[in-house]
GULOKE-972406 format. One line per field, with one value per atom (N, C-alpha, C, O): residue number from 1; atom name; x, y, z; residue in one letter. Coordinates in steps of 0.001 Angstrom, whole numbers. Layout:
BEGIN
bagu <- NUM, ...
baza <- CA, ...
c1 <- X, ...
c2 <- Y, ...
c3 <- Z, ...
midren <- a, ...
REM end
This chain:
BEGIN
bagu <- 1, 1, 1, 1, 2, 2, 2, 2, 3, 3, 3, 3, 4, 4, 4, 4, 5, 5, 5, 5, 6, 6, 6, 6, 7, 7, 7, 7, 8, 8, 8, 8, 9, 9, 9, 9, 10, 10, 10, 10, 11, 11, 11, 11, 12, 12, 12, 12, 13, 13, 13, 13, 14, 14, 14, 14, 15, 15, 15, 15, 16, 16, 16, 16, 17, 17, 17, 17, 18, 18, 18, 18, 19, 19, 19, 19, 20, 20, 20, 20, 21, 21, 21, 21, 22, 22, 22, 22, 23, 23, 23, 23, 24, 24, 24, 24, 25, 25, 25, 25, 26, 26, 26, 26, 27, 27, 27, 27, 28, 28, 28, 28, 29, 29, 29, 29, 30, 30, 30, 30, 31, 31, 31, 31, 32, 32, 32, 32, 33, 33, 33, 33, 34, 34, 34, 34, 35, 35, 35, 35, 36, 36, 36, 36, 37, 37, 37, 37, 38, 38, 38, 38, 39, 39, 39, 39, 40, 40, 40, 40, 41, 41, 41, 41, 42, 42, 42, 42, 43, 43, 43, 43, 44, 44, 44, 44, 45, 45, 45, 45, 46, 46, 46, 46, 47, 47, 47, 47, 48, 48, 48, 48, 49, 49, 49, 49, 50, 50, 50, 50, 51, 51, 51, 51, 52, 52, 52, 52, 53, 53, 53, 53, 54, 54, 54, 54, 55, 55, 55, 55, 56, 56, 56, 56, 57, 57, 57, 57, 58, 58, 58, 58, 59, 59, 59, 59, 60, 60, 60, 60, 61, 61, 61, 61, 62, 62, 62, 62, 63, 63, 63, 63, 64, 64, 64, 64, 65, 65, 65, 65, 66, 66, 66, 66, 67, 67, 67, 67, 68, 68, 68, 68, 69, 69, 69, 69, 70, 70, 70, 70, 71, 71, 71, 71, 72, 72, 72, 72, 73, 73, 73, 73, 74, 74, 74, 74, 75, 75, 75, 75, 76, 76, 76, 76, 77, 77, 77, 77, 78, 78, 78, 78, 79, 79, 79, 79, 80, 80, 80, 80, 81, 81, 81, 81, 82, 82, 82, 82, 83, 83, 83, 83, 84, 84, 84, 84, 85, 85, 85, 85, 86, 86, 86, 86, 87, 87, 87, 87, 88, 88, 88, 88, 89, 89, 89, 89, 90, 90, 90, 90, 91, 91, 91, 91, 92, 92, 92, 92, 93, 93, 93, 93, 94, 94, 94, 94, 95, 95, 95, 95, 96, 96, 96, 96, 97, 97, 97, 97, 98, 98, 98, 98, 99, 99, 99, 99, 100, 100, 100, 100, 101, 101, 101, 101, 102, 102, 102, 102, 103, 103, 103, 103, 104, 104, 104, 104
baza <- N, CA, C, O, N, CA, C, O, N, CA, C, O, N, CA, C, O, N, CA, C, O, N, CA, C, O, N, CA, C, O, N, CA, C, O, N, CA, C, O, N, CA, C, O, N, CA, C, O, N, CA, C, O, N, CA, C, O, N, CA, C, O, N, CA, C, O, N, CA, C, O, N, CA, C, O, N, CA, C, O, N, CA, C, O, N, CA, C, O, N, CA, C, O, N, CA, C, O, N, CA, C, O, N, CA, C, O, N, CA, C, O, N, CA, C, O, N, CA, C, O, N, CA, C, O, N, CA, C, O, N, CA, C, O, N, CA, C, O, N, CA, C, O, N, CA, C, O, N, CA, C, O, N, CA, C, O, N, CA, C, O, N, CA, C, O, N, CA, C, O, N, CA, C, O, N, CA, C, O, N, CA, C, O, N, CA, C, O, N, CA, C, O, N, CA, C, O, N, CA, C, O, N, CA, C, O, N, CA, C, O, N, CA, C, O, N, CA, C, O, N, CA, C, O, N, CA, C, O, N, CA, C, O, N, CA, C, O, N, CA, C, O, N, CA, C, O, N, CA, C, O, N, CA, C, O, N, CA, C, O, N, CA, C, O, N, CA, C, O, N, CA, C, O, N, CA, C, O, N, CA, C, O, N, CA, C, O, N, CA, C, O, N, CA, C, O, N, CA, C, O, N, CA, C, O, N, CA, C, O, N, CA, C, O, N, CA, C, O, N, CA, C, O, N, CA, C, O, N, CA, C, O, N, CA, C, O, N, CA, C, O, N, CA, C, O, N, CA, C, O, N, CA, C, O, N, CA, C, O, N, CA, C, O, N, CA, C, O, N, CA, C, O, N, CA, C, O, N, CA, C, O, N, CA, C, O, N, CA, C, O, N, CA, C, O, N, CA, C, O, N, CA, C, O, N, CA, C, O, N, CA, C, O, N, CA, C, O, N, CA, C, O, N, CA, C, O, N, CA, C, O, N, CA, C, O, N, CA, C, O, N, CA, C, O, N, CA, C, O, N, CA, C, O, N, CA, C, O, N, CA, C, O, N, CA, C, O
c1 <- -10417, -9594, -9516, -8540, -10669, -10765, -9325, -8853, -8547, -8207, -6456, -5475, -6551, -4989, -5244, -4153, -6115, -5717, -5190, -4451, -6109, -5624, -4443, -3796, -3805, -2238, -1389, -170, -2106, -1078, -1199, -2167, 298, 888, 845, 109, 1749, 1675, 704, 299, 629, 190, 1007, 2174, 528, 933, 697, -155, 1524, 1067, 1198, 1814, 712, 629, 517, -360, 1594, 1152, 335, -88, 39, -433, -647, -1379, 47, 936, 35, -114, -690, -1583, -1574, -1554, -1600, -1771, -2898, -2939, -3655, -4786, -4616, -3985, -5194, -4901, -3305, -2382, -3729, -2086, -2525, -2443, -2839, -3595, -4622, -4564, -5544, -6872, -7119, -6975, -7678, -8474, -7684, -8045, -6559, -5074, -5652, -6336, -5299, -5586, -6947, -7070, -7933, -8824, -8998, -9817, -8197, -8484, -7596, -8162, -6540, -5617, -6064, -5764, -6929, -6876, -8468, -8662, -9541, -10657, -10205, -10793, -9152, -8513, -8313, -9071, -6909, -6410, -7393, -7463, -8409, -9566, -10276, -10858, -10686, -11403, -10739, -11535, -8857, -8444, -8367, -8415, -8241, -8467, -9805, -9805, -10969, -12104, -12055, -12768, -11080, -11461, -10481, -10680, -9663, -8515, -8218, -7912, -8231, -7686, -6459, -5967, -5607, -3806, -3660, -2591, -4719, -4216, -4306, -5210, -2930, -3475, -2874, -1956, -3833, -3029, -3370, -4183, -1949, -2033, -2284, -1749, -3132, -2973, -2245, -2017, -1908, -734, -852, -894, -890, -974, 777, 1539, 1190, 2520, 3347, 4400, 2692, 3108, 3269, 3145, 3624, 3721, 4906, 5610, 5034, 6140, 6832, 8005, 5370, 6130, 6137, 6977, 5733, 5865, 7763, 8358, 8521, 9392, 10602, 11697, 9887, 10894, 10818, 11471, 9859, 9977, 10473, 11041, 10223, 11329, 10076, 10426, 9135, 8165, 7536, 6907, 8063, 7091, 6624, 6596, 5859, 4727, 3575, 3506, 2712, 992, 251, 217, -489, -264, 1229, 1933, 1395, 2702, 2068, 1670, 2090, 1919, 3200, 4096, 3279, 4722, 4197, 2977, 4602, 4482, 5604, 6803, 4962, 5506, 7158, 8180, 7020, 7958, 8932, 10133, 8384, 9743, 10382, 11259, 9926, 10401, 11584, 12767, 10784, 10850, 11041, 10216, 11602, 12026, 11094, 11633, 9927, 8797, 8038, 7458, 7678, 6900, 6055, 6561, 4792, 4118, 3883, 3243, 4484, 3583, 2955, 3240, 1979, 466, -578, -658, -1352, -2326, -2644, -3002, -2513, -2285, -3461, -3940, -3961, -5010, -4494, -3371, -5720, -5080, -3859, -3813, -3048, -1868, -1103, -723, -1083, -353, -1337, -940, -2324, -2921, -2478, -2136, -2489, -2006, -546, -267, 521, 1497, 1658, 2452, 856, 807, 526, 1385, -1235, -1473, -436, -485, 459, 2009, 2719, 2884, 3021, 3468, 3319, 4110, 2144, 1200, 1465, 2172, 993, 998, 2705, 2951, 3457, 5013, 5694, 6427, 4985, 5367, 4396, 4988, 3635, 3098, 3639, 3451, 4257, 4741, 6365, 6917, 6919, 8415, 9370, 10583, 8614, 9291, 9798, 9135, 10855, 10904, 10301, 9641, 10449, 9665, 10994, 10990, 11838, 13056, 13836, 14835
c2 <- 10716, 10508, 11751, 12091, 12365, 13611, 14673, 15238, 14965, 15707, 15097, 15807, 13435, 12863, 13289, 13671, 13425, 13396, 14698, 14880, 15781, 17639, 17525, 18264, 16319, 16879, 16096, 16262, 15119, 15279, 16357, 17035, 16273, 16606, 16148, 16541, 15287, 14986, 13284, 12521, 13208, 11170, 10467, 10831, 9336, 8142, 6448, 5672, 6204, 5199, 3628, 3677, 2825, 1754, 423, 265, -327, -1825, -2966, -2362, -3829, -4957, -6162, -6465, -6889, -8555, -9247, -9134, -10180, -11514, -12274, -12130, -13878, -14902, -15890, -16324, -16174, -16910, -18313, -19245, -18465, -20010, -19626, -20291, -18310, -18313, -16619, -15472, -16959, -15849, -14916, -13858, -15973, -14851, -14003, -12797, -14702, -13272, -11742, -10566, -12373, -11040, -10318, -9306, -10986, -10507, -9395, -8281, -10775, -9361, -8264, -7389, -8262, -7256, -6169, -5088, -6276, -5222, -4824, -3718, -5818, -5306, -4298, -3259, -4993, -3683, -2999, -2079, -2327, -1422, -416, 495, -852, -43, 304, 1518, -518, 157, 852, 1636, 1110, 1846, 3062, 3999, 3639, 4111, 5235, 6458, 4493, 5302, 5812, 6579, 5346, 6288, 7167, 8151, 7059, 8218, 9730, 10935, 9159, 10315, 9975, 8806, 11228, 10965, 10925, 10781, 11022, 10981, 9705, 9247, 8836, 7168, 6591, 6640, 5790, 5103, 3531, 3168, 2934, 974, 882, 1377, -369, -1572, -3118, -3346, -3827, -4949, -6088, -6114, -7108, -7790, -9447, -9689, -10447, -11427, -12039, -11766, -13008, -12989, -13333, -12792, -14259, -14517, -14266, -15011, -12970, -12028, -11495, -11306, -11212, -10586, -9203, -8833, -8523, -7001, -7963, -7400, -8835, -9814, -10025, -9659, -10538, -10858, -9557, -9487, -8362, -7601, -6533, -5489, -7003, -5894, -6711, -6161, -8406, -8602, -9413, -10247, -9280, -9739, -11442, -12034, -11898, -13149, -13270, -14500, -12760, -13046, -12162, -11086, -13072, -12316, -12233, -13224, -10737, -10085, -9023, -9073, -8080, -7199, -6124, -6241, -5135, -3855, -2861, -2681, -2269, -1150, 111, 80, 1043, 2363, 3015, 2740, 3815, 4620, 3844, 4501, 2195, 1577, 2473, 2484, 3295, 4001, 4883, 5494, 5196, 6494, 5873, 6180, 5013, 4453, 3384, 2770, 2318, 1294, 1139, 1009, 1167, 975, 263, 368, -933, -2459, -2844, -3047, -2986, -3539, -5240, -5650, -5919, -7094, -7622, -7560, -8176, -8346, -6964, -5876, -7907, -6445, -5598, -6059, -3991, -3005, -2742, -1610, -3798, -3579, -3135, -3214, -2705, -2228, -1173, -44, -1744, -360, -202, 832, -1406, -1570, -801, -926, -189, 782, 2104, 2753, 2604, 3688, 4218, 5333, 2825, 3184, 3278, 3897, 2634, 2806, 4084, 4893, 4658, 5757, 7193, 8277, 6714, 7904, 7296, 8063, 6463, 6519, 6910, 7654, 6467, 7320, 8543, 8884, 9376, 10676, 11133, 12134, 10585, 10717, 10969, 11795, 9736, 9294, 10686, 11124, 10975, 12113, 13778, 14706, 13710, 14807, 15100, 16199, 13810, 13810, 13861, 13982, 13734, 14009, 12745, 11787, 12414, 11051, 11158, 10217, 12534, 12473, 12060, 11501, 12404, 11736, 13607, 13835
c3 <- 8573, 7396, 6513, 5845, 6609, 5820, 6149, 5162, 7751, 7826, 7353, 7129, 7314, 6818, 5473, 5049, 4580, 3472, 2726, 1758, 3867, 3493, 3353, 2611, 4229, 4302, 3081, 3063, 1910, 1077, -121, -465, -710, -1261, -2746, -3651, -2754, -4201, -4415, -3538, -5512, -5459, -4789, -4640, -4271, -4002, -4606, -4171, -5517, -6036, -4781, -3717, -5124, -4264, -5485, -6336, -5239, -5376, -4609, -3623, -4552, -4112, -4597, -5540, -3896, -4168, -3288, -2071, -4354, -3461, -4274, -5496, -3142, -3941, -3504, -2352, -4298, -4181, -3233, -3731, -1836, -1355, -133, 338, -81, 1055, 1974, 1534, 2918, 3925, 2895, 2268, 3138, 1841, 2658, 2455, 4084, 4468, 4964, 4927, 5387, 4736, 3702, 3857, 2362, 1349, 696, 185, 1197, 1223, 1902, 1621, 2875, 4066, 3227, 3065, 2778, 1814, 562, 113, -200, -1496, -1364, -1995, -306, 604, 954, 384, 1826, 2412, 1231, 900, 569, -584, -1338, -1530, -1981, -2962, -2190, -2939, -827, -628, -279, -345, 287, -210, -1212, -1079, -2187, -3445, -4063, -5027, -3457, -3433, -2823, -3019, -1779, -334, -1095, -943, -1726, -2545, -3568, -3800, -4759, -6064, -6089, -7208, -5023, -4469, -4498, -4901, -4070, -3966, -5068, -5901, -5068, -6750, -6184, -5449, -6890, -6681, -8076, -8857, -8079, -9174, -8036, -6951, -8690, -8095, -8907, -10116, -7855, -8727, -8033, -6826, -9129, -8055, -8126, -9053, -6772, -6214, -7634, -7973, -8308, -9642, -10728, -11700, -10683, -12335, -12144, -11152, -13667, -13661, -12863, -12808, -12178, -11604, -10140, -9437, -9573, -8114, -8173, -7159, -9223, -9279, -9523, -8965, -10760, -10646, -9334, -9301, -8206, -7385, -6240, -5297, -6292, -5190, -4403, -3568, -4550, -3779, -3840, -4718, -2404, -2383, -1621, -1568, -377, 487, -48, -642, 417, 273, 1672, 2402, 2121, 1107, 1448, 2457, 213, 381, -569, -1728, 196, -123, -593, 231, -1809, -1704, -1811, -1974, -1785, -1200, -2300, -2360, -3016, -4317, -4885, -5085, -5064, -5212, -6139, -5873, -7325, -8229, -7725, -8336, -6041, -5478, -3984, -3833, -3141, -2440, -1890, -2566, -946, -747, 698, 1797, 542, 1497, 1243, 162, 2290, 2352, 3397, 4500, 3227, 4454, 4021, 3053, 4877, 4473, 5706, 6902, 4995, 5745, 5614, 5045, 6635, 6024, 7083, 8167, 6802, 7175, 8256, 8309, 9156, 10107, 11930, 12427, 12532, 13920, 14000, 13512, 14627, 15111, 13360, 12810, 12912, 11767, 10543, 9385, 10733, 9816, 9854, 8865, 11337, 11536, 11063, 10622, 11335, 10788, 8899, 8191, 8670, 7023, 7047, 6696, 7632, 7093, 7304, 6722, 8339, 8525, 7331, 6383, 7248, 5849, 4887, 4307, 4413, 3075, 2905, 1957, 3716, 4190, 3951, 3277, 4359, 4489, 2976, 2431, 2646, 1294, 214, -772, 394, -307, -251, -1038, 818, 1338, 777, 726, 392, 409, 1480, 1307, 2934, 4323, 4869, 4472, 5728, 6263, 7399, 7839, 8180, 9703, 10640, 11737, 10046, 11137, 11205, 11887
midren <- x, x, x, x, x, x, x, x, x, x, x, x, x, x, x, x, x, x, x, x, x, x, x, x, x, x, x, x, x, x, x, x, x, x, x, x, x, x, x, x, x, x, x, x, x, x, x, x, x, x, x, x, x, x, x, x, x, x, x, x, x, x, x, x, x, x, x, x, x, x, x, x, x, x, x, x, x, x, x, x, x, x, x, x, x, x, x, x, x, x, x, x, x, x, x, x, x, x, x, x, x, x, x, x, x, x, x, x, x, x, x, x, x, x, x, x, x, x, x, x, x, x, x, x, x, x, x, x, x, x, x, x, x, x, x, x, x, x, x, x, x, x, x, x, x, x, x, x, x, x, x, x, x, x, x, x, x, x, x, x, x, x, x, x, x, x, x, x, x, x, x, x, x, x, x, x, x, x, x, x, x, x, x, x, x, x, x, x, x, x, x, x, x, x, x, x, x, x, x, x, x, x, x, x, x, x, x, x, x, x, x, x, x, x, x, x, x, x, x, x, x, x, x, x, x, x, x, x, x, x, x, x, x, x, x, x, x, x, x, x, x, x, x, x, x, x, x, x, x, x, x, x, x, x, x, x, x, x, x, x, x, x, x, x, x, x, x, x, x, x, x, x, x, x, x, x, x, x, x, x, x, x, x, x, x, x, x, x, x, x, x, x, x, x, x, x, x, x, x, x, x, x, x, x, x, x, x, x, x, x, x, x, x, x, x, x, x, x, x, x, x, x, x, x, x, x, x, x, x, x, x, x, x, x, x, x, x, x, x, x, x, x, x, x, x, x, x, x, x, x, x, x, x, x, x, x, x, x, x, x, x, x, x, x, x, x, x, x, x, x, x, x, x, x, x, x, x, x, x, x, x, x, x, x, x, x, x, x, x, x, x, x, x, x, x, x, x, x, x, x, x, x, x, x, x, x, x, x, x, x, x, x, x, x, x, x
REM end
């Protein structure tokens, strides 16, 4: 992880949308993930959010869990939680998303 993180660039903010009583162990698996995350880099930043607040609704979000990816910049969504092959593709994202690159 040490050598994904040389490669960002700028911050990456991150949301996270959960709701209590609807795929917990999802949930915890994302909101552990992301916080540990942001120990690993001062580039990572989360807000957590449960499905029922007001930023759940102005960002569009109703499954738990749902992850966004520098939502004021970007129109990037994981939902569920970012484990197995589906980590790797987050962490190209992340990385993507820090860089300003699409990779295309």
């Amino acid at each position: 992880l040490t050598d994904l993180f040389a490669k960002f660039q700028a911050p990456v903010d991150l949301e996270v949308f959960t709701a209590s009583g609807v795929n917990d162990s999802y949930n915890d698996f994302a909101r552990t993930f992301i916080t540990d995350l942001t120990r690993l880099s001062p580039k990572v930043r989360a807000a957590f959010h449960n499905l029922d607040s007001v930023e759940a609704r102005k960002r569009g979000v109703d499954r738990s869990p749902t992850i966004l990816l520098a939502p004021d910049r970007l129109s990037v969504r994981f939902t569920g939680a970012p484990a197995g092959e589906e980590g790797r593709t987050f962490m190209t994202a992340l990385i993507l998303a820090s860089t300003g690159k699409s990779g295309l």
